[in-house]
N, C-alpha and C positions, 0 to 999 in steps of 0.2 A: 142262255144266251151263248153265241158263239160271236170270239171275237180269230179276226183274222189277223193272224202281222205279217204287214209286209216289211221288205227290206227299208225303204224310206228313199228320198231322192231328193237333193233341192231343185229339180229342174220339177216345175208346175206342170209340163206337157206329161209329162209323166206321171206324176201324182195324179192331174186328172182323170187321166183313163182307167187308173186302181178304183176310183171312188165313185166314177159311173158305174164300174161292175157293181160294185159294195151297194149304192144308189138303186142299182136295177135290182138285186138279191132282195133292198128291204123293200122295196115296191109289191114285190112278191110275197113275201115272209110278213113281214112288218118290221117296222123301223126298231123295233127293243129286239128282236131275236137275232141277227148281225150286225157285229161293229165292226170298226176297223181302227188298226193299231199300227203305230209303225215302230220299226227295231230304231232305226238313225233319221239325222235331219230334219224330223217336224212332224212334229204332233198332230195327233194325241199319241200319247204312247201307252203302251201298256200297263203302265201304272195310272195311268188320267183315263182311261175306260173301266179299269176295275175300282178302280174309287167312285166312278161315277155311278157303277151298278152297286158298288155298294151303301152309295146313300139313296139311290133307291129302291132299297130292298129285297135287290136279285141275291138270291140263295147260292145259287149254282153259275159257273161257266167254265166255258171250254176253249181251250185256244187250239188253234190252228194255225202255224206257219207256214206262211205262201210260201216253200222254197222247197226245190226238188228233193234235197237229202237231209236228214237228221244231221249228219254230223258237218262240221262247219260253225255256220252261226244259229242253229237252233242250238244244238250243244252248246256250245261255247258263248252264245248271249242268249237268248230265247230261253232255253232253261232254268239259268240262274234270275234272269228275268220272272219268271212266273215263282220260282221261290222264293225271293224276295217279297212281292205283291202278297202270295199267300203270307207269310208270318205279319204284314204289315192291313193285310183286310181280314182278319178271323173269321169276322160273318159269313164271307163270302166262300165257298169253296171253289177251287179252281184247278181244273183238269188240262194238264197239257198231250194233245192230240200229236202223233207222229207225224213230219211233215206231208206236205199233200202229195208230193210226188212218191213217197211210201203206202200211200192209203191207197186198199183194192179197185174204188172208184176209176181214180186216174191211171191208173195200168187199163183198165179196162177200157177208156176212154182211148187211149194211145191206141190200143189194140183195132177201136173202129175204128179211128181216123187211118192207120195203116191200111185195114181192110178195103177203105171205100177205095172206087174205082178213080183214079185224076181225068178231070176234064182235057179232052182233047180239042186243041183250039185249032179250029179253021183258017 
């Protein structure tokens, strides 16, 4: 399972748009292989998705923080977050992934979006 965290927000306009992605990914995927987790302001958080996977007998997962840079609040909450969960779920192991804007994917991604040509409006 991969869970993603976002930052978290009380504004709903905004939550919603996190959770159509997360919505459109399980549609794809299926609904047990990404969750979604928020750091602040409203759940579920990442301790209420790995408790979850852990009482249903998920083995393994993986987090991924929606945020451009490791350091900040993946270091500074995000990590201690996932060590926490680990010593408190044993069953379950859990892998914290570098953030996404670190992962080769997203470079890569940026890198097309640069390349493509912009539209030229009439």
């Amino acid at each position: 399972m991969l869970i993603l965290v976002a930052h978290g927000s009380r504004d709903p306009d905004w939550r919603a748009s996190v959770e159509r992605m997360i919505e459109s990914l399980q549609a794809e995927l299926g609904p047990d292989r990404v969750r979604l987790a928020y750091m602040d302001h409203t759940p579920p958080t990442l301790d209420d998705v790995v408790a979850e996977a852990a009482q249903r007998g998920v083995a393994r997962v993986r987090v991924l923080p929606l945020f451009l840079a490791n350091e900040g609040h993946v270091d500074r909450d995000i990590r201690p977050g996932v060590e926490r969960v680990s010593r408190a779920q044993r069953t379950v192991g859990v892998e914290l992934l570098p953030a996404v804007g670190q992962h080769r994917f997203f470079r890569e991604m940026l890198a097309r979006i640069a390349a493509e040509e912009p539209e030229v409006n009439a």
